[in-house]
N, C-alpha and C positions, 0 to 999 in steps of 0.2 A: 264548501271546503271539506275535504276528507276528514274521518276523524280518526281511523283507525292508520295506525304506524306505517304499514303496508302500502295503504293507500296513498300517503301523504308520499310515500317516496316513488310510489308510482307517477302520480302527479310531477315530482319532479322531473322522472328521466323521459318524461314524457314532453315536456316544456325542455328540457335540451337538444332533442331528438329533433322538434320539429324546429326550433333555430337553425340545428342541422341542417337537416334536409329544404328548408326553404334556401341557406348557402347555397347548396350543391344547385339546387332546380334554379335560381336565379343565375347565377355564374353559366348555364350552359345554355339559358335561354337567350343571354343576352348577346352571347358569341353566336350562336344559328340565327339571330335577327342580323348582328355584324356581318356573316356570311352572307346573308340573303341580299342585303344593300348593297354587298361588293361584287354579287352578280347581276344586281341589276345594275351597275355601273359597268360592265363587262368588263372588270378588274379580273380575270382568271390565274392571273399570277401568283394574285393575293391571295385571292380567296383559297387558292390551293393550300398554301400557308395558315389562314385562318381556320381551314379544314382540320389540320394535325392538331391544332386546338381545344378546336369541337367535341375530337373524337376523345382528347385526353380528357376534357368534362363529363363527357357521356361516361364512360369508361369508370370513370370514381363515382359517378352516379350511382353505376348499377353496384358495383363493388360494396357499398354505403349502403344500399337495399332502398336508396332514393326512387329510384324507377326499376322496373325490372332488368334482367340483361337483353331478354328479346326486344324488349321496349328500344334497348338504347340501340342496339343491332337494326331495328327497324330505320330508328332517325338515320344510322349512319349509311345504310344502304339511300336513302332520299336524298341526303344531301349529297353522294358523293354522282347521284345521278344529272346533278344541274351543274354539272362543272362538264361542258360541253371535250369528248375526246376528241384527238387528231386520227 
């Protein structure tokens, strides 16, 4: 454990930060796995709708400095390529 003052509050916002960011990275992972199930169920309706989702998780991700923005820019270009066009 820390001993000096600095430290110690280091320690903290450090232990709040990654509650944080485990939020944010759980929440978005678990919508891109819901995605991915509702195209392999060739639900496209849906998943178009669980898309605007996604993108609004990714999106507070990177804003939060969870993931980068190119990062979330990257997943969003992926997913939005498995939604088959007309």
């Amino acid at each position: 454990m820390p001993i000096i003052k600095s430290a110690q509050k280091a320690l903290r916002q450090s232990k709040k930060r990654k509650v944080l960011n485990l939020r944010y990275k759980r929440n978005f992972k678990s919508l891109i796995k819901n995605f991915k199930e509702t195209i392999a169920a060739k639900d496209f309706k849906k998943a178009e709708q669980i898309l605007s989702s996604v993108y609004k998780a990714l999106d507070k991700a990177a804003k939060h400095g969870t993931i980068k923005k190119n990062n979330a820019s990257r997943y969003k270009s992926r997913l939005a390529r498995k939604i088959p066009r007309k």
